[in-house]
C-alpha positions as a printed Julia matrix, in Angstrom:
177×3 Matrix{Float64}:
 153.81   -2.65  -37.03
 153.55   -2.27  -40.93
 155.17    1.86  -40.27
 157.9     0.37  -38.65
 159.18   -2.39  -41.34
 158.88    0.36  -43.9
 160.58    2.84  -41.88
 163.11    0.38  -41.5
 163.74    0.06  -44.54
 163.55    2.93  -46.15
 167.37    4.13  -45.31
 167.85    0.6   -47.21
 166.46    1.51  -50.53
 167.86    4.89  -50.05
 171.2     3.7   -49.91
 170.81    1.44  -52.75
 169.48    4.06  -54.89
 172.35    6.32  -54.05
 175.09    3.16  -54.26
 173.41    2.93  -58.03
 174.11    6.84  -58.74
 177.17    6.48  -58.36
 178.05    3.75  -60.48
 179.4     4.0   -63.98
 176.21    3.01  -66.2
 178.45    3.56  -69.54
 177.96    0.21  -71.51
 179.8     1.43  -74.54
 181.92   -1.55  -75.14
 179.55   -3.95  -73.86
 179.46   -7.2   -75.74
 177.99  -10.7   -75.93
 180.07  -13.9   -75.89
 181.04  -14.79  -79.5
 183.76  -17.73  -79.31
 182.12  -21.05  -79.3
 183.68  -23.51  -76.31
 185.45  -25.36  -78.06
 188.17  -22.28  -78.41
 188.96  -23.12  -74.96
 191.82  -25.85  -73.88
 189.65  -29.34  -73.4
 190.22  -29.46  -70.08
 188.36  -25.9   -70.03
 185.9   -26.91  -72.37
 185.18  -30.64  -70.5
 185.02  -28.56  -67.17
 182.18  -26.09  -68.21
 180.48  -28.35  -70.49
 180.55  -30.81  -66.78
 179.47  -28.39  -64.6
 177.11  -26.41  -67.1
 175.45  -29.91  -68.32
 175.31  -28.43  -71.5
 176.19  -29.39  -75.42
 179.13  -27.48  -76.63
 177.1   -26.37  -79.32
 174.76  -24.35  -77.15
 177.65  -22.41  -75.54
 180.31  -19.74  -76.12
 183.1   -18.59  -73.43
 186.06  -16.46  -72.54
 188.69  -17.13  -70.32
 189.43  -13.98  -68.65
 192.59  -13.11  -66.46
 192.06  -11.4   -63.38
 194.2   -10.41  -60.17
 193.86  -13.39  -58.8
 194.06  -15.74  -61.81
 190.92  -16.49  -64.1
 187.39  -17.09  -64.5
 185.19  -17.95  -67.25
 182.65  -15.97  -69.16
 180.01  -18.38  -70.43
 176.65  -17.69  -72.29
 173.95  -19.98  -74.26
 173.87  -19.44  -78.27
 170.95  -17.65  -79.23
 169.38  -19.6   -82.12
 165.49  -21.32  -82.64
 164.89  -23.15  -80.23
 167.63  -22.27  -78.25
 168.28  -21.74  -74.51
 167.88  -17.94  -75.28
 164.7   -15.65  -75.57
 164.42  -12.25  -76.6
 168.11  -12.0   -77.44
 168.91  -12.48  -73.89
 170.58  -16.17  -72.51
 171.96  -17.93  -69.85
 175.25  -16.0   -68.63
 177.54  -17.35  -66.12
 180.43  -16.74  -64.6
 182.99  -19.54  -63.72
 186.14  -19.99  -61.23
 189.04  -21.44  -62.57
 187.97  -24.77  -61.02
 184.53  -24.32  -62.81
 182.4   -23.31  -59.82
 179.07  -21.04  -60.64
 180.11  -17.61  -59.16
 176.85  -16.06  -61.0
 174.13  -17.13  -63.52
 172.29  -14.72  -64.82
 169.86  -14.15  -67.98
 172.08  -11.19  -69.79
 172.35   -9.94  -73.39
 175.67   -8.21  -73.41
 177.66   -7.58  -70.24
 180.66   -5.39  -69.91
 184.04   -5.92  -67.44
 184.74   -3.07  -64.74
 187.67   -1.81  -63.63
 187.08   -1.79  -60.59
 187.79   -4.89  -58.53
 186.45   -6.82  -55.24
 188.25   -9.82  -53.74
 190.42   -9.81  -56.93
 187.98  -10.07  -59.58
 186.36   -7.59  -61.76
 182.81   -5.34  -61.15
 180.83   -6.26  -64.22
 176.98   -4.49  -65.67
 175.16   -6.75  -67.36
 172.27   -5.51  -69.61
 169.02   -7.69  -70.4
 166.98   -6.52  -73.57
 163.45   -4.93  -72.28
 162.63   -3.48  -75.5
 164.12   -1.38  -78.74
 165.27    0.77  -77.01
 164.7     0.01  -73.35
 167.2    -2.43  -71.02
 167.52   -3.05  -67.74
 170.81   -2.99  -66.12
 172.3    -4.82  -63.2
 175.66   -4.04  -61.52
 177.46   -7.18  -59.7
 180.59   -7.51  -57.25
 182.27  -10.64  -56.15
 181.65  -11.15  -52.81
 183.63  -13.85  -51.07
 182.25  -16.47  -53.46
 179.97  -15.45  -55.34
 178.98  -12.62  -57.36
 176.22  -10.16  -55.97
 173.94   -7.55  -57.2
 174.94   -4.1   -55.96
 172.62   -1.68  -57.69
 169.99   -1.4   -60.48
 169.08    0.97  -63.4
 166.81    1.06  -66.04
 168.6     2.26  -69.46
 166.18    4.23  -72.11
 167.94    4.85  -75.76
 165.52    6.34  -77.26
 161.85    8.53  -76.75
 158.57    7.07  -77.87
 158.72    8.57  -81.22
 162.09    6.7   -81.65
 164.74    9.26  -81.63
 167.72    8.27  -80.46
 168.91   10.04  -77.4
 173.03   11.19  -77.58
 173.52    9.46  -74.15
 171.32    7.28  -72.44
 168.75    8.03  -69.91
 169.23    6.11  -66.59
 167.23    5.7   -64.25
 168.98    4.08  -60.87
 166.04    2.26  -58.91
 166.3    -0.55  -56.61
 167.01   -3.87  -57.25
 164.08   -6.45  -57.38
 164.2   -10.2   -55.48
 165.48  -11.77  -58.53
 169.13  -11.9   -59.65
């Protein structure tokens, strides 16, 4: 019985392995959230700050315009005693009407050109080590945002030199989101 599940599934992981080959790991221009949430209209800001159940002073945001109108880009302040460890914090993104179409725990994430259902593919990369992260690749799917594929980013060998491009290594994705 145990054979059969894994042969089952193995065209599964295989798939997703090859789905995360093909994506475009590149994370130059990646970036973390910088404007605090109070940059936002007060509507904006009252909506997240609702929703979020959170202290504007814990937050920063983006409003970002997509095909199909906007969503917001929201993630916790990283400070002592903060909501953040190991330079990584709470990331969501929000509909226009303040819904939770993802939470994640992110460092720096970067916007895709590539769309589904009208709003953009986005890689978001959480802080493993120096020079290690680990790298997650989402598309909205009817709504929500879902993880598509995996890789592990390496910037650097063990005797610290920096490597020209990263190494990447697509695997697949964990339980957790």
């Amino acid at each position: 019985m145990r054979r059969s599940v894994l042969v089952a599934l193995s065209p599964f992981f295989a798939m997703s392995i090859a789905n995360a080959q093909t994506i475009d790991w590149d994370m130059k221009g990646a970036q973390a959230l910088s404007q605090p949430v109070n940059s936002l209209s007060g509507q904006d800001q009252q909506g997240i700050l609702r929703q979020l159940k959170m202290e504007p002073s814990d937050l920063v945001a983006l409003k970002v315009e997509t095909a199909s109108g906007h969503i917001f880009l929201v993630q916790g302040v990283y400070r002592i005693g903060g909501i953040c460890g190991a330079n990584n914090c709470d990331f969501w993104i929000l509909s226009s009407d303040y819904k939770i179409l993802l939470k994640k725990v992110t460092q720096m994430y970067k916007l895709q050109s590539r769309t589904h259902d009208g709003l953009p593919d986005i890689v978001t990369s959480m802080h493993a080590s120096a020079f290690e992260s680990s790298l997650s690749y989402w598309r909205f799917q009817g709504s929500r945002y879902v993880r598509v594929a995996c890789a592990d980013a390496v910037y650097a060998d063990a005797d610290g030199n920096v490597f020209q491009k990263p190494h990447i290594s697509p695997h697949p994705c964990g339980t957790g989101g």
